[in-house]
DSSP file (Angstrom, degrees, kcal/mol; ACC not computed):
  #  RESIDUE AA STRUCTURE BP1 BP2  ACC     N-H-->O    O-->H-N    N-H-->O    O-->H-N    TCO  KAPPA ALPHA  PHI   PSI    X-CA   Y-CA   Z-CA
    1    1 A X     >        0   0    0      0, 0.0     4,-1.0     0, 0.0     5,-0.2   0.000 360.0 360.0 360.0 -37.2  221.1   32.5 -136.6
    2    2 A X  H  >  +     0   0    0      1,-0.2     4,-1.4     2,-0.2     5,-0.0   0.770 360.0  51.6 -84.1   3.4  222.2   29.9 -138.8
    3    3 A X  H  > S+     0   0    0      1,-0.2     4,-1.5     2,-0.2    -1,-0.2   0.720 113.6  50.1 -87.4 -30.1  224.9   28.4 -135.8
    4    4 A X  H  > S+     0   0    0      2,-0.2     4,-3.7     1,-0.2    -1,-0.2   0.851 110.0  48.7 -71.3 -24.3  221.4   28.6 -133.3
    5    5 A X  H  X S+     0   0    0     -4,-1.0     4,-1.1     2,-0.3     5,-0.2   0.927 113.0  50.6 -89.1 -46.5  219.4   26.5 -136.0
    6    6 A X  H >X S+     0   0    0     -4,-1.4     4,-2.4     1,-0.3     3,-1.0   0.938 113.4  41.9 -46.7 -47.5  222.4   23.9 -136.2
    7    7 A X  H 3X S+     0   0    0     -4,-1.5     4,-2.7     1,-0.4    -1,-0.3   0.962 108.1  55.9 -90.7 -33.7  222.7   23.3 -132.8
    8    8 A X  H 3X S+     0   0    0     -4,-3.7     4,-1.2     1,-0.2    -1,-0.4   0.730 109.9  48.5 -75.3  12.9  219.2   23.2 -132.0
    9    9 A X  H <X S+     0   0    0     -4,-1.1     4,-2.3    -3,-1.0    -1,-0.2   0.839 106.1  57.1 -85.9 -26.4  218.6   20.3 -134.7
   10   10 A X  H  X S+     0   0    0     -4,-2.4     4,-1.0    -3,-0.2    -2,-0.2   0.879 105.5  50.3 -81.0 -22.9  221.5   18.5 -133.4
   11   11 A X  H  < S+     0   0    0     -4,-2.7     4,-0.3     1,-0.2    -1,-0.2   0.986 115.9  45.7 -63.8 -44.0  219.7   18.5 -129.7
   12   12 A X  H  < S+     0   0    0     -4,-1.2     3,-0.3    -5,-0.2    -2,-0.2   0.763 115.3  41.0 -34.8 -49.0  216.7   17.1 -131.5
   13   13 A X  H  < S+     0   0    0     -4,-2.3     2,-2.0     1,-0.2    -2,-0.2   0.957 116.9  55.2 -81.4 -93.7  218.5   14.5 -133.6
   14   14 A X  S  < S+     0   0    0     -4,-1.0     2,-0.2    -5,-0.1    -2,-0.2   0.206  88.4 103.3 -14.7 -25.5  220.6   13.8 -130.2
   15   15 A X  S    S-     0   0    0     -2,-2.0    -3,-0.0    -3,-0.3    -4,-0.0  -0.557  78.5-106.6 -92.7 122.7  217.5   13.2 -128.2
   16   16 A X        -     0   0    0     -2,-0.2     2,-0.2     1,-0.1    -1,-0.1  -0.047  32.5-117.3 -82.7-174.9  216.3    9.6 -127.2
   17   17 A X        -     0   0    0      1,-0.1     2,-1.0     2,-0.1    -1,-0.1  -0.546  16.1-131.8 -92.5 162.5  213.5    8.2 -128.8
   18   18 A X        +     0   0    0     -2,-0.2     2,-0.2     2,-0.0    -1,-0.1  -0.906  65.8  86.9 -85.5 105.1  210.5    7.5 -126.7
   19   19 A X  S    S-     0   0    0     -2,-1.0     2,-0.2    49,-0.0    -2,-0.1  -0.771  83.8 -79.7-147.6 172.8  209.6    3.9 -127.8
   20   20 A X        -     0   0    0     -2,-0.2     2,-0.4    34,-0.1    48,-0.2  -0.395  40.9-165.3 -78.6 162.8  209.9    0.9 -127.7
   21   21 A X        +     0   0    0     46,-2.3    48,-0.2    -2,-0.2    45,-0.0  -0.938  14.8 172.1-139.2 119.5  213.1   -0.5 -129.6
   22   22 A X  S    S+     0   0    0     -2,-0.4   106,-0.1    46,-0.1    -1,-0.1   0.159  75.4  67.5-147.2  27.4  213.1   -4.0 -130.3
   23   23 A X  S    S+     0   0    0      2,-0.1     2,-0.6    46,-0.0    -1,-0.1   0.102  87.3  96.9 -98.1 -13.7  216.3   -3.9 -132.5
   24   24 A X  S    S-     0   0    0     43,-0.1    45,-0.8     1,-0.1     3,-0.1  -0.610  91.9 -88.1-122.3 138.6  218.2   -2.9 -129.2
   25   25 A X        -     0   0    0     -2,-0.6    -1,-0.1    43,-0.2    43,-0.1   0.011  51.6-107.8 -35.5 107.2  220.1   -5.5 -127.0
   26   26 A X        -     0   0    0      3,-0.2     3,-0.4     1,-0.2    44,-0.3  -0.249  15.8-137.4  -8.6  94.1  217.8   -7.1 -124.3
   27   27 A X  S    S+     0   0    0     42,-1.4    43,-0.2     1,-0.2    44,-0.2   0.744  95.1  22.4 -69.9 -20.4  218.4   -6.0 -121.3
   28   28 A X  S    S-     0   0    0     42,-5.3     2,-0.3     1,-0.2    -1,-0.2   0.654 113.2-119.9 -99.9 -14.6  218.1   -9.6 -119.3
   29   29 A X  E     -a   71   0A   0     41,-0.9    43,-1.1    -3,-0.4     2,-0.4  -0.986  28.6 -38.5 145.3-155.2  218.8  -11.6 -122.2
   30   30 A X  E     -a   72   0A   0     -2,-0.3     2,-0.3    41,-0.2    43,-0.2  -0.941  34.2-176.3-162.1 135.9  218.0  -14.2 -124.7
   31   31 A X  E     -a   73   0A   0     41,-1.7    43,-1.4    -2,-0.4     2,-0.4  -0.953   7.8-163.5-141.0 154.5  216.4  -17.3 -124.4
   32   32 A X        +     0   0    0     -2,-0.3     2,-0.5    41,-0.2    43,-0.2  -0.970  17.1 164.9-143.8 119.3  215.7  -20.0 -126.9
   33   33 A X        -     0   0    0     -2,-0.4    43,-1.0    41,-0.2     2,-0.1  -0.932  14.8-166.6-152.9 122.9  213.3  -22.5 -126.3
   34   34 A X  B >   -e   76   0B   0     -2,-0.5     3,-3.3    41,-0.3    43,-0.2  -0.409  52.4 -60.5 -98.1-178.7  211.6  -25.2 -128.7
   35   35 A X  T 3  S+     0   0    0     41,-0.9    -1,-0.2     1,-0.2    43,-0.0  -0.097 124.3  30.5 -60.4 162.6  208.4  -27.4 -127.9
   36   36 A X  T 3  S+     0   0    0     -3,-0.1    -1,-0.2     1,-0.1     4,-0.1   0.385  86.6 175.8  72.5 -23.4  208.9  -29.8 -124.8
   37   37 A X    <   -     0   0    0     -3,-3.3     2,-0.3     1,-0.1   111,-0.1   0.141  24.0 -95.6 -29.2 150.7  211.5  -27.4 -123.0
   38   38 A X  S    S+     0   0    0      1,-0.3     2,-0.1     2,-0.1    -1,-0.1  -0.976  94.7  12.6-123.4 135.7  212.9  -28.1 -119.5
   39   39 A X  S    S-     0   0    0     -2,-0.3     2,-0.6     2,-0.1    -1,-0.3   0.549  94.8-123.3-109.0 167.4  212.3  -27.5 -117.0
   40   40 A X  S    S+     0   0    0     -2,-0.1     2,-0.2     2,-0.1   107,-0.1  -0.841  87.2  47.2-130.8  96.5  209.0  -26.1 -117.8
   41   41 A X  S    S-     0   0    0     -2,-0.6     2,-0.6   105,-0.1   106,-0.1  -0.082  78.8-140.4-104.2 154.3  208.4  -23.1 -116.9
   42   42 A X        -     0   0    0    104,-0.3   104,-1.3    -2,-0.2     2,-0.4  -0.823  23.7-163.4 -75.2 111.7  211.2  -21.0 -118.0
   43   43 A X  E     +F  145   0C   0     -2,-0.6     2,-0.3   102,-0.2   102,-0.2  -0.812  14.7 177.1 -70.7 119.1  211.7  -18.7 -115.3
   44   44 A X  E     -F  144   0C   0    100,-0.8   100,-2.7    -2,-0.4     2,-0.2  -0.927  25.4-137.5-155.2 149.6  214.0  -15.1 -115.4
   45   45 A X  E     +F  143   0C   0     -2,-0.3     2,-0.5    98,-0.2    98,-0.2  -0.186  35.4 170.4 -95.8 124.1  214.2  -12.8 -112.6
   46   46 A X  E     -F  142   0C   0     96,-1.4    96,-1.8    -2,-0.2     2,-1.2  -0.893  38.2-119.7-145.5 171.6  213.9   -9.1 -113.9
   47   47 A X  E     -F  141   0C   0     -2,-0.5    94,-0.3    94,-0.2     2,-0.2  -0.923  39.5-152.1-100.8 116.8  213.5   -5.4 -112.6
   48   48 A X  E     +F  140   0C   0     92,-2.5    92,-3.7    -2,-1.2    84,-0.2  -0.585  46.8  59.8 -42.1 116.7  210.3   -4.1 -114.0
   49   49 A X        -     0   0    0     82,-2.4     2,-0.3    -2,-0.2    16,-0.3  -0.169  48.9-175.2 127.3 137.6  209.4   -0.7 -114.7
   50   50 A X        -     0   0    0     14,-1.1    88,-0.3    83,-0.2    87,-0.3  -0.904  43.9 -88.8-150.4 176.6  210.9    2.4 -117.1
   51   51 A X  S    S+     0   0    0     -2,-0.3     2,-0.3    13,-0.1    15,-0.2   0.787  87.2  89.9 -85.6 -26.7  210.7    5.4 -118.0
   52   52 A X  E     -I   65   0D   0     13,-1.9    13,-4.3     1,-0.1     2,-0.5  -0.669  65.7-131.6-101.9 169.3  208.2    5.2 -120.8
   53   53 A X  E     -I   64   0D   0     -2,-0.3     4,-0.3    11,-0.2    11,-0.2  -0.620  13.1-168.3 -92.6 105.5  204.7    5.3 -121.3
   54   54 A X  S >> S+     0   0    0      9,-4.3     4,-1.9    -2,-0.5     3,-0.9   0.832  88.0  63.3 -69.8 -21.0  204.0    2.2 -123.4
   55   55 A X  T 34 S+     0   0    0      8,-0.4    -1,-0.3     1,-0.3     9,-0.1   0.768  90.6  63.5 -61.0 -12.2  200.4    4.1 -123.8
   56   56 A X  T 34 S+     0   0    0      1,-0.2    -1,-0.3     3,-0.1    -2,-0.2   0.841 118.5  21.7 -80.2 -17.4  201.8    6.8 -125.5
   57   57 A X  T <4 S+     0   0    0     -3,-0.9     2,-0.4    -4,-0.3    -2,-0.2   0.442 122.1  47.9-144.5 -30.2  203.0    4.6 -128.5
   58   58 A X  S >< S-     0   0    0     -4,-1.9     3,-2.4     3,-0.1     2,-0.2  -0.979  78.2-130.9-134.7 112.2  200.5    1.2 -128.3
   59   59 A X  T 3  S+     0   0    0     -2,-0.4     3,-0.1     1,-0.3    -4,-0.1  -0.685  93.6  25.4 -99.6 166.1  197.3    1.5 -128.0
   60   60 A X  T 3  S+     0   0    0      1,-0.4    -1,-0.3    -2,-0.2    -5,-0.1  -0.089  97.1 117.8  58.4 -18.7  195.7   -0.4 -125.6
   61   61 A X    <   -     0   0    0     -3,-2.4    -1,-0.4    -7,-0.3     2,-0.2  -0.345  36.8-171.5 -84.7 163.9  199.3   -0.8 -123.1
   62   62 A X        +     0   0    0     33,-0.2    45,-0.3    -3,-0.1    33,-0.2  -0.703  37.5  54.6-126.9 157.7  199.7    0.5 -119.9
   63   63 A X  S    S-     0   0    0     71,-0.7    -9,-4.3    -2,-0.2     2,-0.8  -0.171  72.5 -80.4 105.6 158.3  202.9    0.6 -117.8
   64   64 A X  E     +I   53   0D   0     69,-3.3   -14,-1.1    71,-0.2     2,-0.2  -0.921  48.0 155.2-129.5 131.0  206.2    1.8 -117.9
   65   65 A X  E     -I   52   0D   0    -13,-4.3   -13,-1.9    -2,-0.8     2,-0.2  -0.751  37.0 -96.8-140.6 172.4  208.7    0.3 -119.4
   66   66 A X        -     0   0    0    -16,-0.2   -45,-0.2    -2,-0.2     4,-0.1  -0.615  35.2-109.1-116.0-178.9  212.1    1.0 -121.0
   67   67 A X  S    S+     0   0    0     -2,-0.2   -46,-2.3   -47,-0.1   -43,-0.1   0.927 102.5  60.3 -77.9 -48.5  213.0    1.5 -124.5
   68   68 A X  S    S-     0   0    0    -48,-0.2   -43,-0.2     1,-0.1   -46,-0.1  -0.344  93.8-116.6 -54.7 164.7  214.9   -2.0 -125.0
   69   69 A X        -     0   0    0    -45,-0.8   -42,-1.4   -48,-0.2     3,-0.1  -0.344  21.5-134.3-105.5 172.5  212.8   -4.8 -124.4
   70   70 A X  S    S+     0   0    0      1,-0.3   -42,-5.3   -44,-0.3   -41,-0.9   0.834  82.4  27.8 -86.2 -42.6  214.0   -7.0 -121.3
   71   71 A X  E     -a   29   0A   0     58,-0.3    58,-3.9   -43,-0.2     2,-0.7  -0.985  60.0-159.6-134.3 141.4  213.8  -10.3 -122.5
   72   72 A X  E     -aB  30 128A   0    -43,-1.1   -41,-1.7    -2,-0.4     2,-0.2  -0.846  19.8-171.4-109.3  96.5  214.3  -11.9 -126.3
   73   73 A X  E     -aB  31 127A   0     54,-1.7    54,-2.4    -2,-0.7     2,-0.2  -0.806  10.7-157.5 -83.5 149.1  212.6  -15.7 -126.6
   74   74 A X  E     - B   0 126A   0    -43,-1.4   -41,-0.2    52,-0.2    52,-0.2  -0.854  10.4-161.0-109.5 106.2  213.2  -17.2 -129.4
   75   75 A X  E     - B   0 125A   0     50,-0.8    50,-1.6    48,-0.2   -41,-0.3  -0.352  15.6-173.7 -80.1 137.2  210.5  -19.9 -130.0
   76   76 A X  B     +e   34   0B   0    -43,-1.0   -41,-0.9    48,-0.2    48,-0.1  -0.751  49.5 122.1 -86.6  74.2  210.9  -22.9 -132.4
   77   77 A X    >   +     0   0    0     -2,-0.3     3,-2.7   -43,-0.2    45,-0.1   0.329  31.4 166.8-132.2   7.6  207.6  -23.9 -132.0
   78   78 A X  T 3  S-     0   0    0      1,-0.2    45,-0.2    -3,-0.1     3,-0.1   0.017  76.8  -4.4  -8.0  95.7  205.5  -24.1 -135.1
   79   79 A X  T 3  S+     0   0    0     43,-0.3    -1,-0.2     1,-0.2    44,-0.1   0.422 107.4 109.9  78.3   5.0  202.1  -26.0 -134.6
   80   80 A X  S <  S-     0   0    0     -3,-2.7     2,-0.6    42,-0.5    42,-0.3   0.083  74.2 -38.4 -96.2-155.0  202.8  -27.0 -131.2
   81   81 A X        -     0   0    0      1,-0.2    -1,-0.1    40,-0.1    39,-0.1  -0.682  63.1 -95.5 -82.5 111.4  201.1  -25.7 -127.8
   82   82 A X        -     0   0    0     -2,-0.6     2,-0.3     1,-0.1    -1,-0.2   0.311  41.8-129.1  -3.2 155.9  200.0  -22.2 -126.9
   83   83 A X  E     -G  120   0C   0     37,-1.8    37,-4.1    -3,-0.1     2,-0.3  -0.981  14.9-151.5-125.6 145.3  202.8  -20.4 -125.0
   84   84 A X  E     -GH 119 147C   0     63,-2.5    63,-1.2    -2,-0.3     2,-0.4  -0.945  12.5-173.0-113.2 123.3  201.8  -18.8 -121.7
   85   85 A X  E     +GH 118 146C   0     33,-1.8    33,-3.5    -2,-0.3     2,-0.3  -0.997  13.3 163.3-156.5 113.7  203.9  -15.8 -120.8
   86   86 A X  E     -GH 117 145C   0     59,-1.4    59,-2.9    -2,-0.4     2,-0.3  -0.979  30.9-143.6-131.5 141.0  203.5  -14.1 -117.3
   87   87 A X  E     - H   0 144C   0     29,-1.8     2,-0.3    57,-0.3    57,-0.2  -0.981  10.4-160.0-132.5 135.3  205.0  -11.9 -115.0
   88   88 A X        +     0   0    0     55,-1.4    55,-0.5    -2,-0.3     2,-0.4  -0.728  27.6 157.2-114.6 141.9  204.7  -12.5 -111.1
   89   89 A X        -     0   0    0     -2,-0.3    53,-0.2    53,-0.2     4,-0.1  -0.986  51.3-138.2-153.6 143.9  205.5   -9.1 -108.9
   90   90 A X  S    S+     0   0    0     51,-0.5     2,-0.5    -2,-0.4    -1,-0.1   0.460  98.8  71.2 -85.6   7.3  204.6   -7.7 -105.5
   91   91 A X  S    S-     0   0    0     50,-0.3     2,-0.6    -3,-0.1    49,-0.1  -0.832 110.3 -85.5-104.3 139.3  204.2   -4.8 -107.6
   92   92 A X        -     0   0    0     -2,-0.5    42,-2.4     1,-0.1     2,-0.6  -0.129  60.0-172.6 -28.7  98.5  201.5   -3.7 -110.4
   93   93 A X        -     0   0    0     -2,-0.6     2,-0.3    21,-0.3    23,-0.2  -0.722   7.6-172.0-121.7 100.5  203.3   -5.5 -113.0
   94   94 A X        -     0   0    0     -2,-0.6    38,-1.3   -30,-0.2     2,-0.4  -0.589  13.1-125.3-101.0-176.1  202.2   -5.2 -117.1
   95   95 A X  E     +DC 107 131A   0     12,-1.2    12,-1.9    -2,-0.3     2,-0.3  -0.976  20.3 174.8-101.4 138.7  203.0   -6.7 -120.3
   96   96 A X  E     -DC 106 130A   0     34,-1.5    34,-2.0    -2,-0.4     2,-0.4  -0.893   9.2-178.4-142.9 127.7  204.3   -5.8 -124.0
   97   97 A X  E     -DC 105 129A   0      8,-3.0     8,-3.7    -2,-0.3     2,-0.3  -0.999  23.9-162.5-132.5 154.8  205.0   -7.8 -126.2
   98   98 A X  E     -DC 104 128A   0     30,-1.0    30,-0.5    -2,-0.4     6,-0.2  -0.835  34.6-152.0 -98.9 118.4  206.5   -7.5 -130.3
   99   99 A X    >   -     0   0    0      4,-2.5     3,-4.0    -2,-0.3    28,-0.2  -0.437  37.2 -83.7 -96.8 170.6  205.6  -11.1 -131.8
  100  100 A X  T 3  S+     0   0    0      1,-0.3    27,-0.1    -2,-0.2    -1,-0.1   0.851 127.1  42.3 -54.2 -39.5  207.7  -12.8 -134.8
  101  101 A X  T 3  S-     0   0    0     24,-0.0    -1,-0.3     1,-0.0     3,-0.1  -0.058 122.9 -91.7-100.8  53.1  205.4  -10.6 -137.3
  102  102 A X  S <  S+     0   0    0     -3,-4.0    -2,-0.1     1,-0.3     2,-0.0   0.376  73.6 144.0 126.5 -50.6  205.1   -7.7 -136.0
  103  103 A X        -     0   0    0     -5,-0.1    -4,-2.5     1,-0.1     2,-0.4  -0.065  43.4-125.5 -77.2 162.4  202.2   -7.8 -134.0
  104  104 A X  E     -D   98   0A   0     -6,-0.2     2,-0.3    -3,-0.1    -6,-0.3  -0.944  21.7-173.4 -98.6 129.5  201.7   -6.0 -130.5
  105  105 A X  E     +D   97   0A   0     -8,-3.7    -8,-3.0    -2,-0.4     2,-0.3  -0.906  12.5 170.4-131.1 130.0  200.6   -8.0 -127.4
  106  106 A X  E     +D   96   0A   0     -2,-0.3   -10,-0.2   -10,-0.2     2,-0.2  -0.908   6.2 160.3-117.9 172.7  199.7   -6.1 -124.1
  107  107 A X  E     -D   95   0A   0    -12,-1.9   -12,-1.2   -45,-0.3   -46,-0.1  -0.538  20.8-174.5 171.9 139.0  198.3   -6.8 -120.8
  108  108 A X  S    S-     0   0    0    -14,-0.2   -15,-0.2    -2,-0.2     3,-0.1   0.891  83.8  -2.1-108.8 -53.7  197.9   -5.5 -117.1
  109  109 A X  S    S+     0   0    0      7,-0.1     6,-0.3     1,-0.1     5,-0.2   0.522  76.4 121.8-140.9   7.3  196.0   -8.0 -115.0
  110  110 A X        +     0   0    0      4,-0.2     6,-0.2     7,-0.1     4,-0.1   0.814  69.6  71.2 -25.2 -44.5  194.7  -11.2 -116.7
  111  111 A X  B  > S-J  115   0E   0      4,-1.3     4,-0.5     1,-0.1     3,-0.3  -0.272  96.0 -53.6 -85.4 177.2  196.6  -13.5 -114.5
  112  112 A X  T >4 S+     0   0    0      2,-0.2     3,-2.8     1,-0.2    -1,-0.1   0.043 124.4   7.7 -49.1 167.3  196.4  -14.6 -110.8
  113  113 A X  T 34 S-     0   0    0      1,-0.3    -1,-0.2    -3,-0.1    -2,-0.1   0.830 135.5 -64.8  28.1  56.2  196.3  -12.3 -108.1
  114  114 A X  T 34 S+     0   0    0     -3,-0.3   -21,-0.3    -5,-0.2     2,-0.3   0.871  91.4 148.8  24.6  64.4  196.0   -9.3 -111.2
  115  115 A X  B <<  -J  111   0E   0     -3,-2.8    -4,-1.3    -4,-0.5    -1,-0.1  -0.901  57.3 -96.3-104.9-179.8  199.3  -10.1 -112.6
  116  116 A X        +     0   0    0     -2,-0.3   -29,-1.8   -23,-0.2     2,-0.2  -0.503  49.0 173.3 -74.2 145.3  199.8   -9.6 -116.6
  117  117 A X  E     -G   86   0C   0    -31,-0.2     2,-0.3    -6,-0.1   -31,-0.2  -0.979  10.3-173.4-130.7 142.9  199.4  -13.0 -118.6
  118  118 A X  E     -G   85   0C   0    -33,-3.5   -33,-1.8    -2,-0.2     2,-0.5  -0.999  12.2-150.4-140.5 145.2  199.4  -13.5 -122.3
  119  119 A X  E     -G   84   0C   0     -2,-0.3     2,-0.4   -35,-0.2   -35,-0.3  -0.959  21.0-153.4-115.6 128.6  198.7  -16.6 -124.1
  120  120 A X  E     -G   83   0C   0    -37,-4.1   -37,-1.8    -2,-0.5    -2,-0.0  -0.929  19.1-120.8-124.8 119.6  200.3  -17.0 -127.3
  121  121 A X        -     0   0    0     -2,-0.4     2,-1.0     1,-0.2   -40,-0.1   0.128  43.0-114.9 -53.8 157.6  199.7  -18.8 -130.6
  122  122 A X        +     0   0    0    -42,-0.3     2,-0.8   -45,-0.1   -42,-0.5  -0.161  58.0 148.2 -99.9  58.0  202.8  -21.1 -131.1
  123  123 A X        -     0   0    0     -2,-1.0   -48,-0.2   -45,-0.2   -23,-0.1  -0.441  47.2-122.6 -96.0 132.5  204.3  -19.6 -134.2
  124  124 A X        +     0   0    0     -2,-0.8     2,-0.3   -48,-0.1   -48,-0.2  -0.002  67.2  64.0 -54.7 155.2  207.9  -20.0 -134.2
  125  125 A X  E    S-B   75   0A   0    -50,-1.6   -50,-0.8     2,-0.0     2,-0.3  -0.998  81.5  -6.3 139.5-144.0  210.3  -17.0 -134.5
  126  126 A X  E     -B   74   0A   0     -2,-0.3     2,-0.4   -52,-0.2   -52,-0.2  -0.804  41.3-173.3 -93.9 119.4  211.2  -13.4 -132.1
  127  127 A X  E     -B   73   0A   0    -54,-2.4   -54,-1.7    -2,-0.3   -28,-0.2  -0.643   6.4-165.0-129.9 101.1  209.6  -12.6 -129.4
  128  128 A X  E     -BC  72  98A   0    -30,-0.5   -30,-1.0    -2,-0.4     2,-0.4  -0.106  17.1-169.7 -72.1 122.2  210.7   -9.3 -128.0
  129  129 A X  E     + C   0  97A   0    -58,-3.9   -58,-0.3   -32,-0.2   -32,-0.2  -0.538  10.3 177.9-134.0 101.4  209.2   -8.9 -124.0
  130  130 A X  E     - C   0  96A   0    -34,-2.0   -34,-1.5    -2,-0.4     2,-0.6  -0.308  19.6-140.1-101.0 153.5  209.2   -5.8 -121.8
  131  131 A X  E     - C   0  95A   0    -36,-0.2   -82,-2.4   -84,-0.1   -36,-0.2  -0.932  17.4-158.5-109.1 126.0  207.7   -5.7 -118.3
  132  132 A X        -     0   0    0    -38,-1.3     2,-0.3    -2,-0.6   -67,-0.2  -0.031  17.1-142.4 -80.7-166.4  206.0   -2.9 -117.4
  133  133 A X        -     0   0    0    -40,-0.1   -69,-3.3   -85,-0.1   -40,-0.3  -0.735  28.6-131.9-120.2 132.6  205.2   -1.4 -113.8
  134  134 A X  S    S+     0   0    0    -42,-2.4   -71,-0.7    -2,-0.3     2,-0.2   0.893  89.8  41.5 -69.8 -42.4  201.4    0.1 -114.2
  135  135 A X  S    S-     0   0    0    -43,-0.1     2,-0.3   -73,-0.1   -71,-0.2  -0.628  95.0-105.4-104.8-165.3  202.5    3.4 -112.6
  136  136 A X  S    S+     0   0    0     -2,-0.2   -85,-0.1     1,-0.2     3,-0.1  -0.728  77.7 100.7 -98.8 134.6  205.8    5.7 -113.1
  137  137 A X  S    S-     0   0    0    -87,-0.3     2,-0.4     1,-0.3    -1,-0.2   0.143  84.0 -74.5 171.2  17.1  208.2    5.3 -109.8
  138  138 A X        -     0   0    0    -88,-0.3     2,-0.3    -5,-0.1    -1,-0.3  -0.811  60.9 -43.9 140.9-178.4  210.7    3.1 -110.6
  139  139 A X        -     0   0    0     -2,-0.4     2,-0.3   -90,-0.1   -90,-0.2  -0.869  42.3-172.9-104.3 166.2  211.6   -0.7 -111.1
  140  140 A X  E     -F   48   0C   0    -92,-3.7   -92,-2.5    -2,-0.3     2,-0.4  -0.943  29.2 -89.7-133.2 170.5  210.6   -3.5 -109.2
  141  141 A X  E     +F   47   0C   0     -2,-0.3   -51,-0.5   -94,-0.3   -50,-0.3  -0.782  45.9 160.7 -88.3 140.4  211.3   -6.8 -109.2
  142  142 A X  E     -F   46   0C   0    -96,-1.8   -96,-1.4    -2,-0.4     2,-0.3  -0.546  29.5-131.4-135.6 166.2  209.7   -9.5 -111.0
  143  143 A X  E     -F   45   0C   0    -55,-0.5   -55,-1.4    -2,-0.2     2,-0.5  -0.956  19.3-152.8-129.0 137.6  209.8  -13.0 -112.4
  144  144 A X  E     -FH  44  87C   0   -100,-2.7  -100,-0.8    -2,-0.3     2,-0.5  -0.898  11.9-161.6 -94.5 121.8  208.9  -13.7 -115.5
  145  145 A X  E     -FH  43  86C   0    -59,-2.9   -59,-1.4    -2,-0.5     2,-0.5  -0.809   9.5-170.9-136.6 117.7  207.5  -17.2 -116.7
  146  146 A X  E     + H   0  85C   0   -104,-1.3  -104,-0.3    -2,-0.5   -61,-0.2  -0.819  17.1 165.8-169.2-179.3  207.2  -18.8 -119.5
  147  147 A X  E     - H   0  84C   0    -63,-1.2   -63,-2.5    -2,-0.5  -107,-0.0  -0.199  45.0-158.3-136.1 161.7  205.3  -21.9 -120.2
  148  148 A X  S    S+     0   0    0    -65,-0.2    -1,-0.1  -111,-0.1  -107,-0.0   0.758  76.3 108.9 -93.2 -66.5  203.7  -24.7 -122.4
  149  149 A X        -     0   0    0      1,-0.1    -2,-0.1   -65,-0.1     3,-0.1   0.448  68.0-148.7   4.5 107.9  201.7  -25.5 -119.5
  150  150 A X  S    S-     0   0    0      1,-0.3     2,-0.2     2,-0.0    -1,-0.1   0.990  92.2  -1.0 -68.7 -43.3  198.0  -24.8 -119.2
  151  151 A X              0   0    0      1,-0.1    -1,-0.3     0, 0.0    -3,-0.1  -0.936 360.0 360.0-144.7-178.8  198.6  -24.4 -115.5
  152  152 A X              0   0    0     -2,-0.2    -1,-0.1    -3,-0.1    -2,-0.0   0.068 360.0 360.0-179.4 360.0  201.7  -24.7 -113.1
């Protein structure tokens, strides 16, 4: 009994976690961009879309996303101009994002032709940023952009 008990903790323990992880390596990268950047917008190309359900864990998200974040900016932008952060898709395309304290950012269709946009106060630090796809099927591809720029 006690060899059954073992092993089923160690499947438990073993098991990954459903959330998002925003200690764990980016999958597209890192990007580092202060006020002024060029060229402007920052563009990177990503596949959208995971296996979790960012509702299950944040309330307010939609989309599916994966447990690492996709992309890590890191802003030096203290007092400067909103940042605008968007993802362009022929697919149903969300946002999450984990800001420098902490905080949670989502969004599904705020931007043109309903893709996600989030406009973001310009405090410098980490900003961890997954792209979602709104239902479960896959990735797609995406672009992600972002900008100082009111429009572009």
């Amino acid at each position: 009994m006690r060899l059954m008990t073992a092993a089923a903790l160690a499947l438990v323990c073993a098991a990954p976690a459903a959330a998002q992880d925003f200690t764990a390596t980016p999958n597209y990268g890192e990007i580092h961009l202060a006020p002024g950047f060029s060229p402007d917008p920052a563009l990177i190309v990503v596949q959208a879309g995971g296996s979790i359900n960012a509702g299950t864990t944040l309330k307010n998200c939609s989309g599916y996303i994966t447990s690492a974040p996709d992309i890590r900016l890191h802003w030096d932008g203290n007092g400067s101009l909103d940042l605008k952060v968007s993802a362009v898709s022929n697919a149903d395309t969300t946002l999450v994002i984990n800001g420098p304290s902490g905080e949670w950012y989502c969004d599904d269709d705020s931007g043109d032709d309903s893709n996600p946009a989030l406009t973001l106060s310009s405090t410098s630090g980490q900003y961890d940023i997954w792209v979602g796809t709104y239902s479960d099927g896959g990735t797609k591809p995406a672009v992600v952009s972002i900008s100082e720029l009111s429009s572009f």
